[in-house]
N, C-alpha and C positions, 0 to 999 in steps of 0.2 A: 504494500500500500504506500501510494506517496503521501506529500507532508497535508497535499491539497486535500486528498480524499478525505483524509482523520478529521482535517477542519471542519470539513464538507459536512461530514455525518456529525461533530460535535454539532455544528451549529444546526444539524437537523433533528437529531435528541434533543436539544436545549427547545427549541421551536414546539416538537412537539409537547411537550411538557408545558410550555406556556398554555398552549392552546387547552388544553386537558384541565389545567391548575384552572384558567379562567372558565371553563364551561363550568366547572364543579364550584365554585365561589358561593353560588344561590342553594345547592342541595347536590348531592353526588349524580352523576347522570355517566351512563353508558353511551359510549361513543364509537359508532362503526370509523373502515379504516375510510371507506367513502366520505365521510364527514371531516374526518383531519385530512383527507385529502383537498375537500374543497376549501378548506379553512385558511391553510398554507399560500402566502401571497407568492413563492417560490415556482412559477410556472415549469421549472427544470426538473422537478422533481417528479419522480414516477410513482404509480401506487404502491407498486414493488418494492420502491424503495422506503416507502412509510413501514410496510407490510415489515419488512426484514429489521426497520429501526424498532417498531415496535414491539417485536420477537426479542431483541436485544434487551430493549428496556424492561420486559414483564421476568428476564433470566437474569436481571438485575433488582429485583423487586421494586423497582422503582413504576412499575402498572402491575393492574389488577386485568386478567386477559379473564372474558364469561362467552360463549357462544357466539364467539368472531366480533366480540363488543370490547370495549377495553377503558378504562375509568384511571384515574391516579390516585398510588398509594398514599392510607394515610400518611405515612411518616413522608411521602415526598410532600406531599401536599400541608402539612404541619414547618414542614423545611423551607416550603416557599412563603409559607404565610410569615413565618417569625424573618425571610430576606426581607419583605416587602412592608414588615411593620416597620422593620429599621431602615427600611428607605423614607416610608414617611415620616418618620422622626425627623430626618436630618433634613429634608424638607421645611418640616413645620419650624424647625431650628434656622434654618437657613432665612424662611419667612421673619419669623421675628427679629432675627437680628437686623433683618432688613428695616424692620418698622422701626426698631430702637433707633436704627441710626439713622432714619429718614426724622424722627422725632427730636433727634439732638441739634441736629440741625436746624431744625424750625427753630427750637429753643435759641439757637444761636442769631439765627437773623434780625437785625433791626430792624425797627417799627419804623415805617415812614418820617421822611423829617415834616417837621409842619410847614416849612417852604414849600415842600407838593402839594399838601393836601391842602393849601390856600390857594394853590393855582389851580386846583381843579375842581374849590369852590368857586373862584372868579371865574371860570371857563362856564359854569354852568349857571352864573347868574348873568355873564353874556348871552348865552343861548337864550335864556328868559326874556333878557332885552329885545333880544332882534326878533323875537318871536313876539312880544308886546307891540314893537315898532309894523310888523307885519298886521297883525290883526288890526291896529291901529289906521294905514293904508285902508284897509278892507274896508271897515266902517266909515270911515270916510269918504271913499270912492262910491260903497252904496247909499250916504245920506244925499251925496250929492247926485248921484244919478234920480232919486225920487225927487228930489227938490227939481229939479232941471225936466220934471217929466211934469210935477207939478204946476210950477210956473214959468212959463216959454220965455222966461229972460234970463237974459245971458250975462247980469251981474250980480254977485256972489251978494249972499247974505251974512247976517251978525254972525249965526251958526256956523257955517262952512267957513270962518272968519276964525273963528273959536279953535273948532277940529283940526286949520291949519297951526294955527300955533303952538296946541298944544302936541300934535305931532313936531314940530319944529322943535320944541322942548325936550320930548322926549329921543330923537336924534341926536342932539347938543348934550343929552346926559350918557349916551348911549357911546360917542366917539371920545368922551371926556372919560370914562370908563376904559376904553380900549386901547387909548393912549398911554395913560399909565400900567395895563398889562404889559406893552413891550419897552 
């Protein structure tokens, strides 16, 4: 046998074993060689050659072989459980220590200076501005469209007299504000 072959059929024992370990996880089940056949994502592999690993492995007690059916021994099956409890240990160990240290680090960060977080109350009492100054436009463009629909002359009253300057005002507080941001 070459060095290929031995690897070949280890990692085709080990394969089969998985597959057996996992079918059996929920309650023990019999399993044909057809079944680990189709299970195996290994397309190279022949039935034959399940056939002969799993002959191997039931003369190694590592399966339980019943009327062409074939199951995993308890002790393999107690052997995979006690691998896989200690894989998720160090998992769960690996997790936390992740969180610790994603934790220390928060711990570590400084809190915003209050220079930012004044500029990005100024930033949004801008926004407020220009949106007051908008609405502002609005109503005044629809006072004056009713008045102008109302009476067919075409010079401005005490009202639309008013509206303009107090828009006018509120642009002169609004640029007097934005000047000092930069």
């Amino acid at each position: 046998m070459t060095a290929t072959t031995i690897a070949t059929e280890n990692h085709l024992r080990e394969e089969i074993l998985n597959i057996l370990y996992a079918k059996n996880l929920n309650k023990p089940i019999w399993i044909s060689v057809e079944e680990v056949f189709w299970t195996i994502d290994d397309f190279s592999v022949s039935e034959e050659q399940i056939k002969k690993t799993l002959k191997w492995l039931v003369e190694r007690d590592k399966v339980i072989s019943q009327s062409g059916k074939y199951q995993i021994s308890q002790e393999e099956f107690l052997e995979r459980s006690k691998k896989t409890s200690c894989k998720k240990v160090d998992r769960k160990s690996q997790i936390a220590f992740k969180k610790t240290d994603a934790d220390s680090k928060k711990k570590h960060e400084v809190a915003p200076s209050t220079s930012s977080v004044k500029k990005n109350s100024d930033f949004w009492i801008g926004r407020v501005c220009f949106t007051a100054c908008c609405a502002m436009i609005i109503i005044i463009a629809f006072i004056a469209y009713q008045e102008s629909i109302a009476s067919f002359r075409e010079t401005t009253t005490g009202r639309q007299t008013f509206l303009f300057a107090l828009l006018a005002l509120v642009f002169l507080i609004a640029g007097i504000f934005f000047s000092k941001k930069t």
